[in-house]
Every structure is written in structure tokens, then in C-alpha cells.
VEXTORBA-224092 format. One line per 8 residues: their letters; for each residue x, y, z of C-alpha. Coordinates in Angstrom, 1 decimal, padded with zeros to 4 digits, always signed. Layout:
! VEXTORBA-224092
A) X,Y,Z; ...
END
This chain:
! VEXTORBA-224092
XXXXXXXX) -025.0,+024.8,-004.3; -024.8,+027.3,-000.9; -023.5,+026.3,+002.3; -026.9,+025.8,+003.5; -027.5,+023.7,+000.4; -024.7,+021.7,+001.3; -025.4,+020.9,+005.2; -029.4,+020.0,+004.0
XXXXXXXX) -027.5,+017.3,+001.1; -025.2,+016.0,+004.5; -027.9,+015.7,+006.8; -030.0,+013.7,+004.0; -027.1,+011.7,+003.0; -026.7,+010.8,+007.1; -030.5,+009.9,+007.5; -030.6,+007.6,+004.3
XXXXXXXX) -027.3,+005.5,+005.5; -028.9,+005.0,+008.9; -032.0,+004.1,+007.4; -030.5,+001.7,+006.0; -030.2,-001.9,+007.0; -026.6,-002.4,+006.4; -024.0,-002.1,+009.4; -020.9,-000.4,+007.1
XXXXXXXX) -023.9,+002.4,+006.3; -025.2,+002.5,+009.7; -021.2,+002.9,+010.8; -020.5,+005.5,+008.1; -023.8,+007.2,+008.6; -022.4,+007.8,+012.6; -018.9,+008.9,+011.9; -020.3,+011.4,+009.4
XXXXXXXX) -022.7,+012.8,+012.1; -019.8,+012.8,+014.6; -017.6,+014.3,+012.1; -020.9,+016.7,+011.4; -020.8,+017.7,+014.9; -017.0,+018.2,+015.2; -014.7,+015.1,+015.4; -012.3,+014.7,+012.9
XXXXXXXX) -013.9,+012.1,+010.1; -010.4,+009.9,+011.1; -011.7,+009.7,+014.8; -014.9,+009.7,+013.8; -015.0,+006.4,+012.1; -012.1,+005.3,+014.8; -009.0,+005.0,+012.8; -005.7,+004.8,+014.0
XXXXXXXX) -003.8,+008.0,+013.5; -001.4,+006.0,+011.4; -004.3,+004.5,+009.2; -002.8,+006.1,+005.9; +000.6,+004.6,+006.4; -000.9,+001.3,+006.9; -003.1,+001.7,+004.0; +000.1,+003.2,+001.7
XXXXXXXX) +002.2,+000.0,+003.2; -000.8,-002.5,+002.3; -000.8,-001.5,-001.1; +002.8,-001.3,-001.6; +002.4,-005.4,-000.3; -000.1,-006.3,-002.5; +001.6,-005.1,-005.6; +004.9,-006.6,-004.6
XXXXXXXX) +003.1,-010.0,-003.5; +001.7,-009.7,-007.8; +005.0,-008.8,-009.3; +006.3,-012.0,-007.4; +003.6,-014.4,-008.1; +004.1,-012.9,-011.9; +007.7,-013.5,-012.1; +008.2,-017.1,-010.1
XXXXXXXX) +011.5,-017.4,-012.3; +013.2,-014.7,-011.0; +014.7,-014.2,-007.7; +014.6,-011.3,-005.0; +017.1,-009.3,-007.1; +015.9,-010.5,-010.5; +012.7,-009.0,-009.4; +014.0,-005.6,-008.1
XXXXXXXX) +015.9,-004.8,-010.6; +012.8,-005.0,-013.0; +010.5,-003.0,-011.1; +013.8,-000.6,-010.7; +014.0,-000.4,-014.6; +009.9,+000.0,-014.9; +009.2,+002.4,-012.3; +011.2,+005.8,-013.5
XXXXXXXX) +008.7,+005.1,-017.0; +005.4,+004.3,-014.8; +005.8,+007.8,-013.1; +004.9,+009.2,-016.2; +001.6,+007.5,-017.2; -001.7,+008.9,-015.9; -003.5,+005.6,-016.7; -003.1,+002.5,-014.8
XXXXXXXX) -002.0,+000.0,-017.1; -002.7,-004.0,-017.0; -000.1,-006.6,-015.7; +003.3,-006.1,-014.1; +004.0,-002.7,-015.5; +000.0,-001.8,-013.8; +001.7,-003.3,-010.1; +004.6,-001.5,-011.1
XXXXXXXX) +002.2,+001.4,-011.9; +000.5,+001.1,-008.2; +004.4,+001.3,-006.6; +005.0,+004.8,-008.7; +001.7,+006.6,-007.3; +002.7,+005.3,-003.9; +006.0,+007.7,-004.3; +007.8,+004.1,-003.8
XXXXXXXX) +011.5,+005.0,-004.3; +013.4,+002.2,-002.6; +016.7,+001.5,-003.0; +017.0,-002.6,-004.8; +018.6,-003.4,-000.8; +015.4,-002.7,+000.4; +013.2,-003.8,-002.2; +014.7,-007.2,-002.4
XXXXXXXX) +014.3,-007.4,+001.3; +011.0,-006.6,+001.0; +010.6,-009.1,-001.7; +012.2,-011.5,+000.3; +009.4,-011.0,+003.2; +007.2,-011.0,+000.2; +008.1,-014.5,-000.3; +008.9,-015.7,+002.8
XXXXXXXX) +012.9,-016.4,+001.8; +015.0,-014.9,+004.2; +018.1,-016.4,+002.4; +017.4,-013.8,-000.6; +017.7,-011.0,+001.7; +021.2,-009.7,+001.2; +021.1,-011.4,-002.9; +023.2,-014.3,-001.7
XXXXXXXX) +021.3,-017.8,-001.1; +022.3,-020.0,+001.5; +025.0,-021.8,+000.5; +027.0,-018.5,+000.0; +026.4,-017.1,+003.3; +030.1,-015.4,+004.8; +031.8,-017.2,+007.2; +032.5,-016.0,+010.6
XXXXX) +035.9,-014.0,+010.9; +037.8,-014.0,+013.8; +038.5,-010.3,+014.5; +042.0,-008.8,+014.0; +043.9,-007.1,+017.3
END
């Protein structure tokens, strides 16, 4: 296909989303004449500049929000450590696979290399347990120490 080729098939794919009587093709079918004309396709279709990272971070929530709604027995650190132990192996796959280990799976090609601090207090926001945060539950929480002079 030439370049000329190319701009015809961009312009026809333009005119056929605006003819359209959808609003996401009539919105797409402007951003790719704005981005046609010069914009960047990112202001074009008016995303934030950070749009990526919130898409990357949205994922990364969904996939933990599975792992815990899979695993109700385990516990913010329970649940860490397994996607710890699975991820290193999911790196390695090309194809998604079903279940946990496919969440687990979704974490590895988001380049997700936390440290089990902050996955379990991501976990714990997850779940809305603010008392799994550190891996201690309430009734273990430290007492105040009065400082030493």
C-alpha cells in the first residue's frame, strides 16, 4: 500500500465513523481528523497526559481486586506472597492463562515488581482493611513508646 494509498484508507475510515450514528464513532472519527490534521491522537481524543499510567494502574486494580475475591481465605500477606511465588513463572508465558495464575499473568505484562510491603498495602486498599496494612491485625498493633533522652 503507498503513502497515498494509506491517507485515501484514513480519510475513508474518518468519513464512515462520522457517518455513523453512534457517538464513540462520531468522537473517534474527530480525534482521528484532528490527529489527521496535526494534533497528537492523545490530545486529540482529549486524554490526560497521564492517561497510560491510569490505564496501567486500573488494570493492576482489577487483577488484584480478582486475586482477592479468588482467595477470601487468605489474608493481605497470604495473598502476596502467592502472587510473589507466581509471578517470576508468569513472566515467561506468552499466552494468558485462565484463573489466578491469568490475574497473576495480567500483573507480569504490567512490569508489576512490587515489593510484598507494597503489595499487601495495595491489597489491603484492595479490600478495604487498613489493619492488614503493615501484616499485623488490630489487636497486634505496637503500643506507643515514650522516647528515650
Amino acid at each position: 500500500m503507498t503513502f497515498a494509498e494509506r491517507l485515501a484508507a484514513i480519510d475513508t475510515a474518518i468519513a464512515l465513523l462520522a457517518s455513523a450514528a453512534d457517538p464513540e464513532a462520531t468522537l473517534v472519527a474527530t480525534a482521528l481528523r484532528r490527529w489527521h490534521d496535526g494534533e497528537s491522537l492523545d490530545t486529540a481524543m482529549g486524554l490526560p497526559t497521564d492517561w497510560r499510567d491510569r490505564a496501567r494502574i486500573a488494570k493492576r486494580d482489577r487483577a488484584l481486586q480478582e486475586l482477592v475475591k479468588t482467595n477470601p481465605e487468605l489474608d493481605a500477606t497470604g495473598i502476596a506472597r502467592h502472587i510473589l511465588r507466581e509471578l517470576p513463572g508468569c513472566t515467561r508465558q506468552h499466552i494468558r492463562p485462565d484463573g489466578q495464575l491469568g490475574h497473576i499473568f495480567d500483573l507480569a505484562a504490567l512490569e508489576f515488581r512490587p515489593s510484598e510491603r507494597h503489595l499487601r498495602r495495595l491489597l489491603t486498599q484492595v479490600r478495604g482493611q487498613q489493619r492488614e496494612c503493615n501484616g499485623h491485625d488490630s489487636s497486634s498493633r505496637s503500643r506507643a513508646r515514650p522516647r528515650r533522652t
